[in-house]
VOBA-1610 file (N, C-alpha, C; in pm, whole numbers, padded with zeros to 5 digits, always signed):
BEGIN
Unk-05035+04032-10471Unk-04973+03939-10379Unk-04850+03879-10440Unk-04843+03841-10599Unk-04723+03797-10630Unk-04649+03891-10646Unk-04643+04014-10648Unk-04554+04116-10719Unk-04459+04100-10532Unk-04561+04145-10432Unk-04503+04101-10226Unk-04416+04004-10294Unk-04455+03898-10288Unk-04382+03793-10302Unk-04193+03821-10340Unk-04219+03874-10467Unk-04134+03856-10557Unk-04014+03961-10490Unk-04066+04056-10432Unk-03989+04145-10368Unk-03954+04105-10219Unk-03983+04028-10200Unk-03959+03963-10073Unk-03851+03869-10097Unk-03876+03784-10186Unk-03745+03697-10223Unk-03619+03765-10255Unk-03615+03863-10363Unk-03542+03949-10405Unk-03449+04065-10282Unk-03538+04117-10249Unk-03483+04171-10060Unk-03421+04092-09999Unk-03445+03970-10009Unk-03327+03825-09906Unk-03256+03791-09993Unk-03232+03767-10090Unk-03096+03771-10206Unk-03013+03844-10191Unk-03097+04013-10171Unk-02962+04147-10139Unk-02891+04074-10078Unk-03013+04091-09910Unk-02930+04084-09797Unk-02836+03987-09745Unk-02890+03896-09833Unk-02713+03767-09826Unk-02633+03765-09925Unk-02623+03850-09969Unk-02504+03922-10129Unk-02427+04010-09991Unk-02513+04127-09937Unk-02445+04212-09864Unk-02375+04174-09738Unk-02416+04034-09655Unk-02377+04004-09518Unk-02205+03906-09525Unk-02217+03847-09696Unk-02101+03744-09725Unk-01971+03819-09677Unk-01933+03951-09725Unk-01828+04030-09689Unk-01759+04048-09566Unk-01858+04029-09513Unk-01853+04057-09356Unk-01838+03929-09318Unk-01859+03852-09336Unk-01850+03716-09274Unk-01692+03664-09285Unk-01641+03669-09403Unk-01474+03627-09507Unk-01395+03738-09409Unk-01476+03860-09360Unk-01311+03927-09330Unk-01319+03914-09165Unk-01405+03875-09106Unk-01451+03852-08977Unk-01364+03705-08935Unk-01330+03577-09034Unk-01297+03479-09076Unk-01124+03472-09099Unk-01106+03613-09135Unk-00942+03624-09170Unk-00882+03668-09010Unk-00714+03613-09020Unk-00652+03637-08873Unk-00601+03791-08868Unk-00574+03768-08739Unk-00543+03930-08685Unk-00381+03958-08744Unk-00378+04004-08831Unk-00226+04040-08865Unk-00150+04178-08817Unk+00000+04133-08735Unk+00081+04259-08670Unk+00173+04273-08674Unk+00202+04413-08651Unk+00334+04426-08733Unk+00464+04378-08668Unk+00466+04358-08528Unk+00555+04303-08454Unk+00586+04142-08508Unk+00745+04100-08514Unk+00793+03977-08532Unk+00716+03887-08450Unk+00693+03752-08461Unk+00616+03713-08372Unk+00721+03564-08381Unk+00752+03494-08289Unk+00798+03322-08232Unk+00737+03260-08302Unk+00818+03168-08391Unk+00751+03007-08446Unk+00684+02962-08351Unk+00591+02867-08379Unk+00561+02837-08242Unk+00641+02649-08203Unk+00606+02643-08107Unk+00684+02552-08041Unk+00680+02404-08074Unk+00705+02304-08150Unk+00618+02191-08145Unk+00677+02097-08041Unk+00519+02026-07985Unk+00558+01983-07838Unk+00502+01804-07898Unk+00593+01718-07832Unk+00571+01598-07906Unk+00425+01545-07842Unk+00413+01485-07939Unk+00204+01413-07874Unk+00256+01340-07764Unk+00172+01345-07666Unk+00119+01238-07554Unk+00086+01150-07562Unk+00151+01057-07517Unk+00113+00916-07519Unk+00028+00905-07449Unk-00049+00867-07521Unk-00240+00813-07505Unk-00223+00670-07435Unk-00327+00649-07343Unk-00310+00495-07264Unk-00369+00447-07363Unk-00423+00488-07488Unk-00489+00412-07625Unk-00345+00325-07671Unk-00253+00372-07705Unk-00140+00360-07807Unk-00087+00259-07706Unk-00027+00203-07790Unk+00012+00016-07728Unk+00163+00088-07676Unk+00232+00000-07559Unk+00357+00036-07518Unk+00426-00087-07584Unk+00539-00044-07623Unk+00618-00186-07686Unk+00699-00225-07551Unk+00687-00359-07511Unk+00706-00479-07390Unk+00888-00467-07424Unk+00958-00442-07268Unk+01092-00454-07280Unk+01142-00601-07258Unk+01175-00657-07379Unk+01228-00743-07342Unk+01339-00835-07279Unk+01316-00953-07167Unk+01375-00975-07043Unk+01524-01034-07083Unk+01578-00996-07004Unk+01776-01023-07062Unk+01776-01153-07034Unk+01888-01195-07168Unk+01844-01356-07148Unk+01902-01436-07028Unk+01976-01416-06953Unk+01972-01484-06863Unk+01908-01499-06739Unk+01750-01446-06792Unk+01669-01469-06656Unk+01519-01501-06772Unk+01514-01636-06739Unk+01409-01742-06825Unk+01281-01775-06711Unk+01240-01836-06764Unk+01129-01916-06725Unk+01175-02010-06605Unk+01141-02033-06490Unk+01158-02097-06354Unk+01216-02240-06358Unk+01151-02293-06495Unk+01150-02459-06512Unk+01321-02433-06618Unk+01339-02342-06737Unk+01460-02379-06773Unk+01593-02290-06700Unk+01585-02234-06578Unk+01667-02149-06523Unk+01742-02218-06390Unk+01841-02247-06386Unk+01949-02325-06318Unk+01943-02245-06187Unk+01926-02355-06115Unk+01925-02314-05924Unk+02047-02234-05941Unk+02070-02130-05868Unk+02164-02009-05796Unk+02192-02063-05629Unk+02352-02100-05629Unk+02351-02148-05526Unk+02356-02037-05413Unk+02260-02027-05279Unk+02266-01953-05206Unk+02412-01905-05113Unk+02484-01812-05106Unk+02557-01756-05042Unk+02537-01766-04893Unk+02614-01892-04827Unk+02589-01842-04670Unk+02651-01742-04611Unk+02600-01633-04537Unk+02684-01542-04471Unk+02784-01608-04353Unk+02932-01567-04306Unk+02989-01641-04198Unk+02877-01603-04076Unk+02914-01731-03974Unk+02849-01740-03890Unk+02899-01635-03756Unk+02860-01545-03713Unk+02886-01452-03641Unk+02915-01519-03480Unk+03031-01506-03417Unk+03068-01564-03282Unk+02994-01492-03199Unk+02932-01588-03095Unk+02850-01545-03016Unk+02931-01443-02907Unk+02876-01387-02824Unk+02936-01225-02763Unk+03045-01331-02627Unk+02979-01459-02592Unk+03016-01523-02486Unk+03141-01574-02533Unk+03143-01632-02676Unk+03264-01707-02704Unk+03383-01585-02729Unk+03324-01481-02810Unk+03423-01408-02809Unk+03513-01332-02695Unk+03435-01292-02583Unk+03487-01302-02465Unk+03565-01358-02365Unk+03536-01505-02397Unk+03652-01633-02366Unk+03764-01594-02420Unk+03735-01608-02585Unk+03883-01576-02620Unk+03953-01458-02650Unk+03887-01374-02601Unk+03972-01254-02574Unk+04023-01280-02379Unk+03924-01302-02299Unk+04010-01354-02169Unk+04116-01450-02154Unk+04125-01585-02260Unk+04239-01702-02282Unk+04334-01580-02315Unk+04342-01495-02412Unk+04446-01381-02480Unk+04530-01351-02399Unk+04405-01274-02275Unk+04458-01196-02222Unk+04541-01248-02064Unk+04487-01380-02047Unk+04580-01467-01943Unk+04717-01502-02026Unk+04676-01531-02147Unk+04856-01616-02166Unk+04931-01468-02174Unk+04873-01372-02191Unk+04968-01283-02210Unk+05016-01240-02034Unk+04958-01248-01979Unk+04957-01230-01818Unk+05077-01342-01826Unk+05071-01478-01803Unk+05151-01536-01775Unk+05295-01544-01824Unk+05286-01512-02000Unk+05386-01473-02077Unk+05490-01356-01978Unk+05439-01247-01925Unk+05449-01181-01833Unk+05536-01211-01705Unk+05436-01283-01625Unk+05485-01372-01486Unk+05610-01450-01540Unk+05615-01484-01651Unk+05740-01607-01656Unk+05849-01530-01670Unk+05826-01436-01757Unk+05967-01300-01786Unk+06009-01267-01633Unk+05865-01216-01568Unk+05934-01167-01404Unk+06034-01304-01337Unk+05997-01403-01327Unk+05960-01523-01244Unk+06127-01517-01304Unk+06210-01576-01469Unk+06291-01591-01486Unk+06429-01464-01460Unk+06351-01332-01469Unk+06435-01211-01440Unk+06475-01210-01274Unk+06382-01258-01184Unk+06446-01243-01051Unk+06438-01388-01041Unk+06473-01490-01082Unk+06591-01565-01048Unk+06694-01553-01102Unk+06748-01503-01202Unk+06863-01462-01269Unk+06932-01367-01157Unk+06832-01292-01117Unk+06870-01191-00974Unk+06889-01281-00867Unk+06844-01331-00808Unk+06865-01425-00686Unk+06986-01507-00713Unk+06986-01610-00848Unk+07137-01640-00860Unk+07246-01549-00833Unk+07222-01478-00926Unk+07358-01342-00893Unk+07403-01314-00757Unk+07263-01318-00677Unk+07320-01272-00560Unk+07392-01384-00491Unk+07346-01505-00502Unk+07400-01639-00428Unk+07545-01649-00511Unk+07581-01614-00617Unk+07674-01642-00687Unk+07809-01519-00608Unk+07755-01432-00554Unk+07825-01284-00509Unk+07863-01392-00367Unk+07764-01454-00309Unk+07792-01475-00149Unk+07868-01603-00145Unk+07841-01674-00262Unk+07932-01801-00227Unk+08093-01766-00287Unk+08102-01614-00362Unk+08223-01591-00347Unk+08290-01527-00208Unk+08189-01430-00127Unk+08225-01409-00016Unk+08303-01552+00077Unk+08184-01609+00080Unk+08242-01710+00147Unk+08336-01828+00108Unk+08402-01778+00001Unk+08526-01865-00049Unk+08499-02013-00100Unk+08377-02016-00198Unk+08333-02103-00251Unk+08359-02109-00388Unk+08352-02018-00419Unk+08389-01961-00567Unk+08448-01869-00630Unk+08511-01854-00719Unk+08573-01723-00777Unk+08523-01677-00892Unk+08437-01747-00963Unk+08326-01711-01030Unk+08265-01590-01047Unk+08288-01505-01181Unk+08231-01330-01110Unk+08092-01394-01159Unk+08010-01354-01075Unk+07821-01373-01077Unk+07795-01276-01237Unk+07726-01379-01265Unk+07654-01360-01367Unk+07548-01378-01366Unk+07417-01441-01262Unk+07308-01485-01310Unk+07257-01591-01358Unk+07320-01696-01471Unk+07322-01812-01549Unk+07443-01933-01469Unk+07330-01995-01447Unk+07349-02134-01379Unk+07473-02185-01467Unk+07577-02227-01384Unk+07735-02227-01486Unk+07753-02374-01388Unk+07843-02463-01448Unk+07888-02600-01393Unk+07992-02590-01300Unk+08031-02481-01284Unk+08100-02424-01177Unk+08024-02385-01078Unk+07919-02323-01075Unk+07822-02253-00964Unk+07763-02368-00900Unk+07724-02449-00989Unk+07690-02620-00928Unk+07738-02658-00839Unk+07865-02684-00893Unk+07969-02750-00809Unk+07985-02714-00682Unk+08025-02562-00680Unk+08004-02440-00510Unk+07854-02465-00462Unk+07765-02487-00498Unk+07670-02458-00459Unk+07665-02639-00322Unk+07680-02741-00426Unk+07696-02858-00400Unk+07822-02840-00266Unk+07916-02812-00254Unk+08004-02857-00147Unk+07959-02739-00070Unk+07901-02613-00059Unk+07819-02506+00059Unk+07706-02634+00153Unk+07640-02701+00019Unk+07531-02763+00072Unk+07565-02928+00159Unk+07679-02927+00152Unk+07760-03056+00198Unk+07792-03000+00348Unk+07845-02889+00333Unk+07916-02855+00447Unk+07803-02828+00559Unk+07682-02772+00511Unk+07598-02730+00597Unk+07488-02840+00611Unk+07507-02942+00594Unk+07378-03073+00601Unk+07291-03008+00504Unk+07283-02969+00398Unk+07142-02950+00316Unk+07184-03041+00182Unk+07054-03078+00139Unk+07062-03191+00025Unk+07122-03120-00059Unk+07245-03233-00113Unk+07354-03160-00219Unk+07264-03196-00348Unk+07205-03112-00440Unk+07176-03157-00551Unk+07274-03037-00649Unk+07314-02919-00599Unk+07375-02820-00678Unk+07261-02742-00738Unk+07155-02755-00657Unk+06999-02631-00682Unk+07019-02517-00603Unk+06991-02451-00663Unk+06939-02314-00573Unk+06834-02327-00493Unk+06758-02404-00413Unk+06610-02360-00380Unk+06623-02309-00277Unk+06524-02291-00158Unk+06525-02178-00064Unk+06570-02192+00078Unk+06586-02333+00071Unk+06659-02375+00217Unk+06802-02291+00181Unk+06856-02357+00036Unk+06977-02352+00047Unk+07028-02168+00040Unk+06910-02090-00052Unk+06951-01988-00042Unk+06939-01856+00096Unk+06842-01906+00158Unk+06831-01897+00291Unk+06972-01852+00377Unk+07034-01980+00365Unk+07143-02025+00477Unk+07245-01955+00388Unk+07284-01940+00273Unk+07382-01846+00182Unk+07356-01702+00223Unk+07248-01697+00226Unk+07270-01545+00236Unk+07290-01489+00413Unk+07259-01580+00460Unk+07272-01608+00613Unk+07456-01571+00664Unk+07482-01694+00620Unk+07641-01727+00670Unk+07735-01621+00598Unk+07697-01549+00506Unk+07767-01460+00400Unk+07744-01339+00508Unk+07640-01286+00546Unk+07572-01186+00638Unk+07678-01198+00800Unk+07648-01320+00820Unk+07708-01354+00985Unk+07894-01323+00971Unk+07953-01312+00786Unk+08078-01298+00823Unk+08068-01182+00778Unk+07990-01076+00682Unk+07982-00911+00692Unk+07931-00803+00751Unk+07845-00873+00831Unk+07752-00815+00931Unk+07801-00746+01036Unk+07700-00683+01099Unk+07767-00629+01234Unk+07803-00671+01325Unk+07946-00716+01406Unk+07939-00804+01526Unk+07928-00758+01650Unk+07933-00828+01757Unk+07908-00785+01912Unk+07830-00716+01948Unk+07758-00617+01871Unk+07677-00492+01931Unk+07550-00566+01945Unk+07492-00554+02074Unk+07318-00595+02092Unk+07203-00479+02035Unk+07110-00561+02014Unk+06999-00442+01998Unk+06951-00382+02108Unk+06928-00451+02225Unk+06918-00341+02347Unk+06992-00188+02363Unk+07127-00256+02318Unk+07205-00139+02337Unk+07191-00011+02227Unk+07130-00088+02071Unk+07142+00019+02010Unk+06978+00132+02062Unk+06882+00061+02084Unk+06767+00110+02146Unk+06760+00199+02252Unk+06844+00171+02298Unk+06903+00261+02478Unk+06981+00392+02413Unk+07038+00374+02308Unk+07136+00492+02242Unk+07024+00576+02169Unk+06950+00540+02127Unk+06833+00588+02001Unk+06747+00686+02080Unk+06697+00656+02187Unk+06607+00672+02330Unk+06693+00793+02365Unk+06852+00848+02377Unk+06882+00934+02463Unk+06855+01033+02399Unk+06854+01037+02236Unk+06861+01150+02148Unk+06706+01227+02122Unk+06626+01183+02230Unk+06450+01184+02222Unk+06430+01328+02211Unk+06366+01400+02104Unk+06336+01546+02127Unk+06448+01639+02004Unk+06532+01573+01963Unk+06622+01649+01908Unk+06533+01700+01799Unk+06554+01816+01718Unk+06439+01862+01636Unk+06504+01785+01504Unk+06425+01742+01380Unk+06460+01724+01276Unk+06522+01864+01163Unk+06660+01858+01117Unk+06686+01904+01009Unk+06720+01829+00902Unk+06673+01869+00761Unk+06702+01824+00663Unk+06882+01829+00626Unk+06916+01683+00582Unk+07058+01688+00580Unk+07155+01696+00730Unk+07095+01700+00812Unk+07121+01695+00930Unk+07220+01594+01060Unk+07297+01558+01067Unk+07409+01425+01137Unk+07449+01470+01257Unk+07404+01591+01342Unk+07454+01574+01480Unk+07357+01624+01563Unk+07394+01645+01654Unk+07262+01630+01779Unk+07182+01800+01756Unk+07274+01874+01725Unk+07152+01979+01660Unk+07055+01957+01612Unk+07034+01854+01497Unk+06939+01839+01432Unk+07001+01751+01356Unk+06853+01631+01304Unk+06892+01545+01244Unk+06838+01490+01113Unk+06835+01439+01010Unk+06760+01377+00956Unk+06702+01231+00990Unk+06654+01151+00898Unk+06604+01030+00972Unk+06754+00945+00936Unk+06784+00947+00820Unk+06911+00830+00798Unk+07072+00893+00881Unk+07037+01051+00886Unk+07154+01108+00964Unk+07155+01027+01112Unk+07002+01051+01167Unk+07011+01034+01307Unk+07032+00861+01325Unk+07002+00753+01240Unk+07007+00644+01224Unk+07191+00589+01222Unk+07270+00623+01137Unk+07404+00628+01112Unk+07476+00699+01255Unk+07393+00811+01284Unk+07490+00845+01440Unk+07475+00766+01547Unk+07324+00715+01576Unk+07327+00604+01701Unk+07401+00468+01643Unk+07420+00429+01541Unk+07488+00323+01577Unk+07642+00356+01537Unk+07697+00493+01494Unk+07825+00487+01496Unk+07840+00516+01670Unk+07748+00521+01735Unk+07785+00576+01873Unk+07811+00401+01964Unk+07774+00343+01893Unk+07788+00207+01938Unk+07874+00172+01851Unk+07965+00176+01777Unk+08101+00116+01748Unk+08057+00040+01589Unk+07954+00069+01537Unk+07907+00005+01440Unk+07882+00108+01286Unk+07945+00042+01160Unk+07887+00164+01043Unk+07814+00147+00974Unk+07739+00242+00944Unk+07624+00215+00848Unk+07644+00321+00732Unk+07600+00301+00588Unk+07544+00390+00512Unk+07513+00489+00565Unk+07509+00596+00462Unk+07454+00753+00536Unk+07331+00778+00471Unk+07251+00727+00350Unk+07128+00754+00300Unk+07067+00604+00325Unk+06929+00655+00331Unk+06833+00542+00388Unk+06805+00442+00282Unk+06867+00495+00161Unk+06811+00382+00032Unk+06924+00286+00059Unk+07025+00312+00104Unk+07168+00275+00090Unk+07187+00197+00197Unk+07103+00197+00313Unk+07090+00124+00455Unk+06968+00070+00438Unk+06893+00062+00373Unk+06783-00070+00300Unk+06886-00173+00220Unk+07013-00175+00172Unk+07074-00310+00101Unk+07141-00356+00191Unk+07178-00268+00307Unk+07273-00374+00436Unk+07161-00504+00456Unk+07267-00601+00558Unk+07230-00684+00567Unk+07130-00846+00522Unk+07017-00853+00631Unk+06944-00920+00518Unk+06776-00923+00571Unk+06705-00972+00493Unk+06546-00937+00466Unk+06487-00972+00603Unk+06361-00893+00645Unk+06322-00969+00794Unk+06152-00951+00759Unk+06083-01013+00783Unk+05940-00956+00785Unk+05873-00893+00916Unk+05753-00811+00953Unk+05764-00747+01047Unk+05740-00893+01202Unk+05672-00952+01210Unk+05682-01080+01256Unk+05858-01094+01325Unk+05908-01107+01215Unk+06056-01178+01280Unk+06169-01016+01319Unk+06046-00931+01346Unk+06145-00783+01382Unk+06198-00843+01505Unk+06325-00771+01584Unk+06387-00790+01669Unk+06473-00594+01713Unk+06460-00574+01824Unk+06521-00448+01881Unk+06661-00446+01802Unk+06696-00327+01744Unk+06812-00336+01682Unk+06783-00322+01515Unk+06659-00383+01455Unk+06642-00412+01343Unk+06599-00265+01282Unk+06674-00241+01180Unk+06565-00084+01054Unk+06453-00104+01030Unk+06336-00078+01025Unk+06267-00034+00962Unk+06233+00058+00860Unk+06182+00046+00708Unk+06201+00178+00607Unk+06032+00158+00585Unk+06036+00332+00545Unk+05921+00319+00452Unk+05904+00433+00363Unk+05832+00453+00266Unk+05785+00527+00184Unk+05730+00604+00168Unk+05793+00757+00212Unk+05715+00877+00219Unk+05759+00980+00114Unk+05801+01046+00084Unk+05839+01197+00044Unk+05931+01120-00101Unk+05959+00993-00138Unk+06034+00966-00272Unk+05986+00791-00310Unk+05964+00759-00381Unk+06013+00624-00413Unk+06057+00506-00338Unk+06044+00416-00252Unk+06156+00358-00252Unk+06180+00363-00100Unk+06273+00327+00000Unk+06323+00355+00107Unk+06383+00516+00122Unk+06223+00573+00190Unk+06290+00720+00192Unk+06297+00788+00337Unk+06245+00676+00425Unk+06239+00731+00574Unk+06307+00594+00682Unk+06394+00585+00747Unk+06428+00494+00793Unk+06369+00485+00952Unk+06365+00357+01018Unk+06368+00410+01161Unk+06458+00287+01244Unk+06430+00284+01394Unk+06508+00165+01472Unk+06437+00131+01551Unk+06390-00049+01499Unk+06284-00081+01563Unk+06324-00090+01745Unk+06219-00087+01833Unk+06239-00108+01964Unk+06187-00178+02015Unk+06056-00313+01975Unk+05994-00379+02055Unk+05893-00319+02063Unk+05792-00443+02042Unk+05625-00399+02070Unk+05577-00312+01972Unk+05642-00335+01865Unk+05570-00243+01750Unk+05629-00113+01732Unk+05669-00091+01844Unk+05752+00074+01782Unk+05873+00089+01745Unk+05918+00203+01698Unk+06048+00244+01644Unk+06087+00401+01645Unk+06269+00426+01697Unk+06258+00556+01696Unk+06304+00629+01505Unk+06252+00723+01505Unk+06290+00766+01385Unk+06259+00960+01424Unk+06385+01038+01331Unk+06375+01134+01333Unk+06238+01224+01228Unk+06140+01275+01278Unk+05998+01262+01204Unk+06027+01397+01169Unk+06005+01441+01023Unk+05988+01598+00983Unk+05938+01696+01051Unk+05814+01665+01111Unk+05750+01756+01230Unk+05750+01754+01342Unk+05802+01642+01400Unk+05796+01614+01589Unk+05945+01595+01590Unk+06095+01595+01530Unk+06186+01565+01555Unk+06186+01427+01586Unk+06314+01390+01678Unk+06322+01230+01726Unk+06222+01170+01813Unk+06125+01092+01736Unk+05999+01081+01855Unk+06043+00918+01824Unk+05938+00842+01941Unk+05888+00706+01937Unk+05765+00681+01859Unk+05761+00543+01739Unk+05613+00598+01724Unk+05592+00428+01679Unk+05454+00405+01644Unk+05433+00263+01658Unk+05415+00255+01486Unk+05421+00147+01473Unk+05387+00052+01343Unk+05230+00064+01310Unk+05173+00080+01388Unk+04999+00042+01360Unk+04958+00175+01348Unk+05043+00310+01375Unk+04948+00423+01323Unk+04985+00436+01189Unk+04836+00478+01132Unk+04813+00512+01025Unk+04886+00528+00876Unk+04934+00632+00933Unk+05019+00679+00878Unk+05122+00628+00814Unk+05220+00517+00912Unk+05316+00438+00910Unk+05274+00318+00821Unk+05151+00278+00869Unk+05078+00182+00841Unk+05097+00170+00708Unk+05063+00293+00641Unk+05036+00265+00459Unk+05142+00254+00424Unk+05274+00324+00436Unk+05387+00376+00422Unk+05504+00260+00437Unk+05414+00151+00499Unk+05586+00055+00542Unk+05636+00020+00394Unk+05727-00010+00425Unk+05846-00051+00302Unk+05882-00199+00315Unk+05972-00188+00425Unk+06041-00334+00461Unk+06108-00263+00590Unk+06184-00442+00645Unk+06283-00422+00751Unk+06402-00500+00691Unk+06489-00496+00721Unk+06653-00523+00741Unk+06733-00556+00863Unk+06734-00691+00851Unk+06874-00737+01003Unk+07004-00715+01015Unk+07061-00600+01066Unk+07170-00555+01039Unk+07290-00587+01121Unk+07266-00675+01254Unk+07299-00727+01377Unk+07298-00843+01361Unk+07396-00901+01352Unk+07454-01050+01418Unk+07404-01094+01507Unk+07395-01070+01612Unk+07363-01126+01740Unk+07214-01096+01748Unk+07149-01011+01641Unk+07027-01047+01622Unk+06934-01232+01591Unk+07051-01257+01526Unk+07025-01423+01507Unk+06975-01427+01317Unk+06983-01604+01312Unk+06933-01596+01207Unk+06786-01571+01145Unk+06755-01560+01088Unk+06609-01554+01032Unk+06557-01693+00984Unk+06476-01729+01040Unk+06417-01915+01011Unk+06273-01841+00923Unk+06194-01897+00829Unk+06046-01919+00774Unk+05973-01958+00887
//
């Protein structure tokens, strides 16, 4: 039994003499012949173990109790949508009126001129018209307004310019001829066809056929209708009278169709498509189209407001 023994111990001595070899080279790394990459070193991770060092706060932002009030910035106060609207409407009136006063002073500068033209007609002045109220124009204006009973102040206002442009008219105007008569002349030429450019009974235009009836009555007129809109003087349709022009505004700008009023609203005029017809004031047509009238007849009378 001891000899077992002894060979038993001895047999497990081999066999861990013989297994060590194997263990050391089993233990060693795989070596190859290919170059192989350093390897990489990647910095450690900060562990939520490892303390963070606290950034400390810039000094000018302390503790509540030693840190000086910051005075608040008011934003401007934004105009309400209503006020701003006002004053963009105040803007936009003074500029309106700024406006009106330019017109308002430009045609009286015009209206002088013209009173300044008629009180030379009528041998009041020799004054060439300029427009600008002169101590001379005063003066004429003052002995016109003497002569005719109107208050002498040496104003222009509308009585006085009224009756100036009146009495200036009654000595350049047309004399003796009635409006009946020019109406009765206008009436014979009924039917003639309209041609453009046209002045004798072949064919007429409207200012042609206008200029022939009253040269047929002993009277002259302009030969274009813009040009027989400055005769005489202003009438509204109200104070029309037989004899009186009528213009209106078709085919240009301005006084581009003339006619001769006749009473009761109508007037003859040579019409592009019907030739010399009669036609009234209240159609349509005419209607949109009026311009003005002109008193070209003396014995038409004066024009009162």
């Amino acid at each position: 039994m001891k000899m077992k023994k002894k060979l038993a111990s001895v047999l497990t001595v081999i066999m861990l003499a013989c297994s060590l070899p194997w263990q050391a080279q089993a233990a060693a790394p795989i070596v190859s012949n290919k170059p192989h990459k350093a390897p990489v070193a990647t910095p450690p991770a900060v562990s939520e173990a490892q303390p963070v060092k606290a950034v400390p706060e810039p000094a000018a932002v302390k503790a509540d109790t030693a840190a000086k009030p910051v005075a608040e910035v008011k934003a401007p106060k934004q105009a309400k949508p209503e006020k701003k609207a006002k004053k963009t409407a105040k803007k936009k009136s003074k500029k309106t009126k700024e406006k009106q006063s330019k017109v308002q002073v430009q045609q009286s500068n015009w209206r002088l001129k013209v009173a300044q033209q008629k009180l030379q007609v009528l041998g009041f002045s020799d004054e060439r018209p300029s427009g600008r109220m002169t101590e001379a124009t005063s003066t004429a204006l003052k002995s016109f307004q003497k002569q005719h009973k109107l208050k002498a102040d040496g104003e222009l206002n509308d009585a006085t310019y009224q009756k100036l442009t009146w009495e200036a008219f009654a000595k350049e105007g047309i004399p003796k001829v009635k409006g009946k008569e020019i109406v009765s002349r206008a009436a014979k030429y009924k039917g003639v066809p309209y041609v453009f450019g046209g002045t004798t009974t072949k064919g007429f235009d409207c200012s042609g056929y206008v200029q022939y009836v009253f040269k047929d009555c002993k009277a002259k007129l302009p030969r274009l209708a813009d040009e027989q809109a400055l005769q005489g003087i202003f009438v509204t349709q109200k104070q029309l009278r037989p004899g009186d022009l009528v213009f209106f505004t078709t085919y240009a700008a301005g006084a581009s169709h003339v006619g001769i009023y006749a009473g009761d609203g109508q007037f003859w005029s040579a019409s592009s498509s019907k030739g010399v017809i009669l036609s009234s004031l209240k159609d349509d047509y005419w209607k949109q189209r009026y311009y003005g009238a002109r008193r070209v007849l003396i014995t038409n009378g004066e024009v009162y407001k």
